[in-house]
C-alpha positions, 0 to 999 in steps of 0.5 A: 481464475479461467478454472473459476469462470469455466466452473460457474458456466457449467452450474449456469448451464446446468441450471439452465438445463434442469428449468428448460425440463421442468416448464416451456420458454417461449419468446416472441416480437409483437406489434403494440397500439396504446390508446392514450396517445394512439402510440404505435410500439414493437415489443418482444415478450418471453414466457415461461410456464413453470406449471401447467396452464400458468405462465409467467410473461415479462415484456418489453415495449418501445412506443415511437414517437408522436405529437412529440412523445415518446415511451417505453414499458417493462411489463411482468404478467401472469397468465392462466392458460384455458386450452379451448381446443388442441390449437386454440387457448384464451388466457386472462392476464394481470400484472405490473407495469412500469412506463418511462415517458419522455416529451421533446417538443418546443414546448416542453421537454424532459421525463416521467415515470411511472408504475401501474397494473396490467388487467386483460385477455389473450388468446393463441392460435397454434400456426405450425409446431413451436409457432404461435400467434397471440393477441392480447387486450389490456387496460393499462392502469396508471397515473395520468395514463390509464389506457387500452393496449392492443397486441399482435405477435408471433411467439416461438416455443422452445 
């Protein structure tokens, strides 16, 4: 059994290893305005680039409470990479989305789900070696919660 677990962490490892060569991680925390119901969020978002110029960015966000409504979104964009200059880029982004939101007030209580698709732009800006800020303005498409969400962020790349 312990031959068996020391076995399937080093393929994992391996794995990992052969990915971390042919593209770029990187892993960020980010500050997160949604219009619908002015919710303000922290969120953390990876990437990883498996081609040049084209990334894939599955993110997480938590929106804290207001007028008694709380969310949460799981978001999975892809993003096409302009390089503008050797610090600078704009990426239009698309994507899907799922939305759990749950209300807790006197007047109503309990959940909802839903999925919809992320359309936007992002820009970066290369602060130092690894480190970059990023921006992104998204329109959120679902039912009964079309929004804009505004991103601010630090990503590190690996």
């Amino acid at each position: 059994m312990r031959k068996n677990i020391i076995l399937a962490l080093l393929i994992v490892m391996t794995v990992l290893g052969a990915h971390a060569e042919a593209g770029r991680f990187s892993v960020g925390g980010q500050f997160s305005y949604a219009s619908k119901r002015s919710m303000a969020g922290l969120g953390v978002q990876l990437q990883y680039e498996p081609v040049t110029n084209l990334r894939l960015a599955p993110e997480f966000i938590y929106y804290f409470e207001n007028d008694g409504l709380s969310a949460s979104n799981v978001n999975v964009n892809i993003h096409y990479v302009i390089p503008t200059s050797s610090s600078f880029a704009l990426y239009p982004l698309a994507g899907f989305s799922y939305a759990h939101y749950k209300a807790d007030t006197w007047l109503v209580g309990g959940s909802m789900n839903r999925c919809g698709a992320n359309v936007g732009l992002g820009a970066q800006y290369l602060i130092k070696e690894h480190l970059h800020f990023f921006t992104e303005q998204r329109f959120q498409i679902i039912k009964d919660f079309n929004q804009s969400v505004t991103l601010l962020g630090l990503k590190y790349t690996f």
